[in-house]
TORDO-371082 format. One line per 2 residues: number of its first residue (from 1); for each residue x, y, z of C-alpha. Coordinates in nm, 2 decimals, always signed. Layout:
% TORDO-371082
NUM = X,Y,Z; ...;
END
This chain:
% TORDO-371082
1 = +4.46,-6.02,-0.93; +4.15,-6.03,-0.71;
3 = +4.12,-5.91,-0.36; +3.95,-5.72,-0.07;
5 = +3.95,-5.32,-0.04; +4.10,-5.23,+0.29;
7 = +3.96,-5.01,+0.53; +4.28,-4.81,+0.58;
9 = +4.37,-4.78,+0.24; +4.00,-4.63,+0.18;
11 = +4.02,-4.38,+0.46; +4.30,-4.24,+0.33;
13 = +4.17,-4.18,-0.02; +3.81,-4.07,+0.09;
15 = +4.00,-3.82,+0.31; +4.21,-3.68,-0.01;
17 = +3.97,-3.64,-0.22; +3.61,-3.62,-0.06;
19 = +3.59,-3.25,-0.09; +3.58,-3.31,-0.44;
21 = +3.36,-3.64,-0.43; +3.02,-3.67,-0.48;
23 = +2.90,-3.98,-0.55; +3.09,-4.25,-0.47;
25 = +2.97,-4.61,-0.61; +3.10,-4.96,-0.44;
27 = +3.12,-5.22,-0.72; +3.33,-5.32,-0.96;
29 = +3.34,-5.68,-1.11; +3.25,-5.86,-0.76;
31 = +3.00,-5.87,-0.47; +3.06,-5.59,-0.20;
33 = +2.88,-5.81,+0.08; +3.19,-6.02,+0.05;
35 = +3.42,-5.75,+0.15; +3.34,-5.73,+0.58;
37 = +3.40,-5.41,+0.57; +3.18,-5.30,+0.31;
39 = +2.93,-5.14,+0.53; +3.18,-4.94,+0.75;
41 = +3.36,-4.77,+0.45; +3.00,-4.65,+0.36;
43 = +2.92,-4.52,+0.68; +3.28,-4.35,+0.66;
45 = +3.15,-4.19,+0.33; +2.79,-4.08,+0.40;
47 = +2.91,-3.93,+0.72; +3.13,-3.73,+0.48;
49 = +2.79,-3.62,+0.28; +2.88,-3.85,-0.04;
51 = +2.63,-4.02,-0.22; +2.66,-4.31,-0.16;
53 = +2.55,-4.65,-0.43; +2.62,-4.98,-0.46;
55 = +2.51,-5.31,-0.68; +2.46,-5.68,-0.49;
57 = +2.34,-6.01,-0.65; +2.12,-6.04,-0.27;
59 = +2.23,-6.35,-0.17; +2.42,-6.18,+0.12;
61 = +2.10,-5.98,+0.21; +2.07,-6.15,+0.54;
63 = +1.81,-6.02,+0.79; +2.11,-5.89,+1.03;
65 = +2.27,-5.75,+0.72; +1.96,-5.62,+0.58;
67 = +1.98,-5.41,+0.87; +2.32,-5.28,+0.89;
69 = +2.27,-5.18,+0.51; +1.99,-4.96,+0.61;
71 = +2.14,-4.82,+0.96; +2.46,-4.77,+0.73;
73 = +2.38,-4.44,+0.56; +2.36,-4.59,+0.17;
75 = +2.20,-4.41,-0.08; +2.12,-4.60,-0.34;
77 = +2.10,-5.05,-0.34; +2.06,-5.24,-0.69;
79 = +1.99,-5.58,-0.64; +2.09,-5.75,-0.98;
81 = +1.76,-6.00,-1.11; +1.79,-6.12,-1.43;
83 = +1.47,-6.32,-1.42; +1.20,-6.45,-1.20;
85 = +1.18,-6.82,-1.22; +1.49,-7.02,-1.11;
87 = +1.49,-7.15,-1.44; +1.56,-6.83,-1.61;
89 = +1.76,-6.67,-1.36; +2.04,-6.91,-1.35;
91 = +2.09,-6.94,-1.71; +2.27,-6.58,-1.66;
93 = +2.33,-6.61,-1.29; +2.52,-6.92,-1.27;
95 = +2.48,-7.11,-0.96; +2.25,-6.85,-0.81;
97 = +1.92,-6.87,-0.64; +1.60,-6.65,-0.71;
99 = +1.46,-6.76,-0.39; +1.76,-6.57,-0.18;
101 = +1.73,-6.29,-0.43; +1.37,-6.25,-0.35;
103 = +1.45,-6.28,+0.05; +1.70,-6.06,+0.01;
105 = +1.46,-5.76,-0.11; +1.21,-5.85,+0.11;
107 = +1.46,-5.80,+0.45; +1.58,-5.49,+0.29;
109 = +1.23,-5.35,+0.23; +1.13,-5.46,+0.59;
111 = +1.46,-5.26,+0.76; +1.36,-4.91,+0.61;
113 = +0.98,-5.00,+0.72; +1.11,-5.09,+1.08;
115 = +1.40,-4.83,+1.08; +1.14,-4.56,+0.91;
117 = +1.44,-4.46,+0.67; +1.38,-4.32,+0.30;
119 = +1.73,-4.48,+0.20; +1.81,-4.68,+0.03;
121 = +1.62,-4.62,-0.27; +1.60,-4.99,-0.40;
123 = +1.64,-5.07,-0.77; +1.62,-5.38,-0.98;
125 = +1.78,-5.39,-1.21; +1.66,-5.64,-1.47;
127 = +1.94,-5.72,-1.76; +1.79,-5.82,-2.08;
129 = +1.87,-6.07,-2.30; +1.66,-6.33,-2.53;
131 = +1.62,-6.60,-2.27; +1.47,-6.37,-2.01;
133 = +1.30,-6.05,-2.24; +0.95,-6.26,-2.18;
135 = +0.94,-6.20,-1.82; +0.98,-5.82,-1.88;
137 = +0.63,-5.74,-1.72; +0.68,-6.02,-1.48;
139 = +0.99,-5.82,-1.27; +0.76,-5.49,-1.27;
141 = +0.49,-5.69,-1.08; +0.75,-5.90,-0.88;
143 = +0.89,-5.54,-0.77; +0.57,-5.41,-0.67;
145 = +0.48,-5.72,-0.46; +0.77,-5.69,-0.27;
147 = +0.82,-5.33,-0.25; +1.10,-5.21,-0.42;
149 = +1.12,-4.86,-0.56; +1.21,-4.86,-0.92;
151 = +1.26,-5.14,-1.20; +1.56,-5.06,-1.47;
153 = +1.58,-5.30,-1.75; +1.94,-5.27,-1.84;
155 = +2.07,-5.35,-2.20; +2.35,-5.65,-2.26;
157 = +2.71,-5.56,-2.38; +2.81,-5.88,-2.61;
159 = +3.16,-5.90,-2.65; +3.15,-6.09,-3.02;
161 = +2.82,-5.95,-3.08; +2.91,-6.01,-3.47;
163 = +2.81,-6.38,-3.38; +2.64,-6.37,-3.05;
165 = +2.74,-6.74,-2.98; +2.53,-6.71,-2.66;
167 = +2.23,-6.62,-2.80; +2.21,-6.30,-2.57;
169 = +2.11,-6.03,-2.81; +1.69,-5.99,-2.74;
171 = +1.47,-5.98,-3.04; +1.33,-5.67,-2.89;
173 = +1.51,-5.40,-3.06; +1.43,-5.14,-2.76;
175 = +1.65,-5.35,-2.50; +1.92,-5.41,-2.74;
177 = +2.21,-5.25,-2.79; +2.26,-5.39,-3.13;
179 = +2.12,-5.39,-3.48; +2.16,-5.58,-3.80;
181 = +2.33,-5.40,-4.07; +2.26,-5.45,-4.48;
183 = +2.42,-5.82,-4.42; +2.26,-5.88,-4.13;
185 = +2.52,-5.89,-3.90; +2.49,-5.72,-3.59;
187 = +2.66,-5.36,-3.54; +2.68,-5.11,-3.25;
189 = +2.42,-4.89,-3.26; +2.58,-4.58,-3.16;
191 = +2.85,-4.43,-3.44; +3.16,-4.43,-3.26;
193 = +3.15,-4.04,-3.17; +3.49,-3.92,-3.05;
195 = +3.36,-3.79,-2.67; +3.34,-3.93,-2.33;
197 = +3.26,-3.78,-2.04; +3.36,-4.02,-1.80;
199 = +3.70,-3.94,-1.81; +3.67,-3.61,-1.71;
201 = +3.38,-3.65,-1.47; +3.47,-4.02,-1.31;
203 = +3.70,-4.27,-1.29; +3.74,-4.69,-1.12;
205 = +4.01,-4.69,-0.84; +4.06,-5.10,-0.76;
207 = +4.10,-5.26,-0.41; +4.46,-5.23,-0.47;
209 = +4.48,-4.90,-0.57; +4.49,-4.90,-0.97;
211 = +4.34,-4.63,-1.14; +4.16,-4.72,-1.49;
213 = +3.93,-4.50,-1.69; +3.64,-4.64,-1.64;
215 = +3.40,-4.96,-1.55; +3.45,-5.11,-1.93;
217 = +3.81,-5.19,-1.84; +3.70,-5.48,-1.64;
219 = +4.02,-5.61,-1.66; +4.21,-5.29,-1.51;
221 = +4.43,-5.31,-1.84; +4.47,-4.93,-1.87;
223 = +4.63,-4.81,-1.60; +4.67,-4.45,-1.55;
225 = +4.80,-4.43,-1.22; +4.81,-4.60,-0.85;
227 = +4.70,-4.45,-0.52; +4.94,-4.61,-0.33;
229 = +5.25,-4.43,-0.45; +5.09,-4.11,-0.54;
231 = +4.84,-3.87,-0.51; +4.46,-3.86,-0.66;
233 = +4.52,-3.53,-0.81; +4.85,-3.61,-0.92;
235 = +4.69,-3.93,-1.11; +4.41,-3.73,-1.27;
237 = +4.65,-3.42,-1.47; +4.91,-3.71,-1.58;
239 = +5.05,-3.77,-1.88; +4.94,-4.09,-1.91;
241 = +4.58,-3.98,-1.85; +4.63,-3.68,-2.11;
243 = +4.73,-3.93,-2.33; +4.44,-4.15,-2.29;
245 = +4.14,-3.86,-2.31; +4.36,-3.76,-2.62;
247 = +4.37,-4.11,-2.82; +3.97,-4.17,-2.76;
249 = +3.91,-3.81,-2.87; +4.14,-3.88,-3.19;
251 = +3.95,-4.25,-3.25; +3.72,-4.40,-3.02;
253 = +3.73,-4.73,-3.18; +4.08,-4.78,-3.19;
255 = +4.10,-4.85,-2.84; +3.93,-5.18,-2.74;
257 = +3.71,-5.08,-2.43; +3.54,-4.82,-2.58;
259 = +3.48,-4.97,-2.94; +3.22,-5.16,-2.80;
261 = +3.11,-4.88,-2.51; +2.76,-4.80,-2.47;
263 = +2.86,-4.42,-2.51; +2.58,-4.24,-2.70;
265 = +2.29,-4.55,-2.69; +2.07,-4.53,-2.43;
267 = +2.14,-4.84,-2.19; +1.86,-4.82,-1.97;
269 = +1.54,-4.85,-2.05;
END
């Protein structure tokens, strides 16, 4: 099920467990603009001293909400550009538009100049894939136009990357994840090491409380606990979470979010 993130219900857990929390991130398979309490919760946070990061596709990036990002207290903003023409960009970005993309980074860029803030520190982040890996150069010089602080060209996690029926592995090896084996079909690059930090360094927590391992269980399909009827620190020593850290460190690629897991390949470029 989808929903919204409540204010109360994120209080609670920021006030259980921010002595512990350092960076906290806002994102996870949908647009935090759409949430109208996005902006408080992150105020609630930074005045906590967490880091503070979140990922937008910009098209919320309004002028009055350019400026309540900035006045908010967030660390760190990626804005999501998968292209620079419209014609490229919504071959990936269904139904969206470069145009509000571009706004969108521009009111941003024009709050911390008016507001004389240092946060947030802007990235786009450019995901690359064979219709778009021409306009690599293109999003450096688009960023540097319009202000933004850092470019990150992100590498694509195909689901049947065996046949890649989208076409979305890029012929340019450094961006991909992939590589052709002796039969030429495309394998993982990394060797399936039995290790993952994540899951005893971070973790997702849903809007309605579900905890899962980590972002790659974008379905919340491994459940290892749920705020609402217990603790965070109760959550993190259970036995379902023992269980989990000890299956991956036993065989990574038996379970089905992490055989495909960028663990061990370098995702950004």
């Amino acid at each position: 099920p989808t929903g919204m993130l409540q204010k109360d219900f994120f209080r609670q857990t920021i006030d259980e467990i921010h002595k512990e929390l350092l960076y906290l991130i806002f994102y996870f398979q949908g647009e935090p603009y759409l949430n109208p309490g996005f902006l408080e919760m992150v105020r609630y946070a930074a005045d906590k001293k967490i880091y503070t990061a979140t990922s937008t596709n910009a098209h919320y990036l309004t002028d009055e909400n350019a400026k309540k990002t900035v006045e908010s207290g967030l660390d760190r903003l990626i804005i999501s550009i998968d292209g620079t023409t419209q014609d490229t960009y919504k071959q990936y970005r269904v139904g969206g538009n470069i145009d509000k993309v571009i706004a969108g980074a521009k009111n941003i860029v024009k709050w911390k100049k008016e507001l004389n803030s240092k946060t947030p520190f802007i990235f786009f982040q450019f995901l690359v894939v064979k219709h778009n890996e021409h306009q690599v150069e293109e999003i450096k010089q688009l960023a540097k136009e319009i202000g933004v602080d850092e470019v990150r060209f992100k590498t694509a996690q195909v689901y049947d990357y065996e046949n890649d029926p989208n076409n979305l592995i890029p012929s340019l090896d450094k961006f991909s994840r992939y590589k052709k084996d002796s039969k030429g079909v495309y394998q993982p690059k990394n060797k399936l090491a039995n290790r993952c930090w994540k899951l005893w360094h971070s973790n997702v927590i849903t809007w309605d409380g579900l905890v899962v391992p980590c972002c790659f269980d974008k379905d919340a399909m491994h459940r290892l606990g749920n705020l609402k009827n217990e603790s965070f620190k109760t959550v993190w020593h259970n036995d379902n979470y023992k269980q989990f850290r000890s299956e991956l460190m036993m065989g990574r690629k038996n379970i089905d979010i992490c055989a495909n897991c960028s663990e061990g390949v370098s995702v950004w470029q």
